[in-house]
N, C-alpha and C positions, 0 to 999 in steps of 0.2 A: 504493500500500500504506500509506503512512503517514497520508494522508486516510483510509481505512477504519479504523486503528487509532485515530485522532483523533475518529471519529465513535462509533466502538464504547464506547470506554472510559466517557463521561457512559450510554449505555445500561445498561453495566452495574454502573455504581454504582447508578443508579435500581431496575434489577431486585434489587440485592441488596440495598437501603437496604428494599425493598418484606415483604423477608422475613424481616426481624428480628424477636425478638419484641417487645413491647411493654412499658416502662418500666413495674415495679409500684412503686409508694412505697411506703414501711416505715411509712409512717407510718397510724395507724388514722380510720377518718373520724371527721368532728367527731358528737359526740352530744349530748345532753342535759347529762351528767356534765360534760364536758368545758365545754360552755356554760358552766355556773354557776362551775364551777372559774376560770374565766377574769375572768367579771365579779365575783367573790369578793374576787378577787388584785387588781381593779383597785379596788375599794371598800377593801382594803386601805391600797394605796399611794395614794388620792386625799382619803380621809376627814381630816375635821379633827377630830371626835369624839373628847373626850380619853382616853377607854379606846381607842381604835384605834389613835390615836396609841402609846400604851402597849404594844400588843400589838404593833406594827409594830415599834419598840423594841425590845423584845423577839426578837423573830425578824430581827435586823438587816437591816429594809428601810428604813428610814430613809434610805441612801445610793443607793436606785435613784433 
C-alpha cells in the first residue's frame, strides 16, 4: 500500500500541474511606442550634447 501511494502521489501532481491555467503577464507587449520611449530614455542618459546634458539636469537623471 504505501509503494502505490509513493507511486501515485508524482502522478498526480503531474495530472494536476497539467490543469492549471496558464500565467498571463500584466505587462502589455513591447510596441512601436514603447521602442522609441526606450531608446529616447537611453539617448537621454548616454548623450554628451550640452543641451541634453541640461535637460537631463533638469529632470534629475544625472544620478542614474
Amino acid at each position: 500500500m504505501r509503494f502505490l501511494s509513493l507511486f501515485l502521489a508524482p502522478l498526480l501532481l503531474i495530472a494536476a500541474s497539467s490543469t492549471l491555467p496558464a500565467q498571463v503577464s500584466p505587462c502589455l507587449p513591447a510596441d512601436s511606442g514603447a521602442t522609441q520611449l526606450v531608446q529616447y530614455v537611453h539617448y537621454l542618459i548616454t548623450s554628451t550634447d550640452p543641451a541634453v546634458v541640461t535637460l537631463r539636469g533638469s529632470l534629475g537623471l544625472n544620478n542614474v
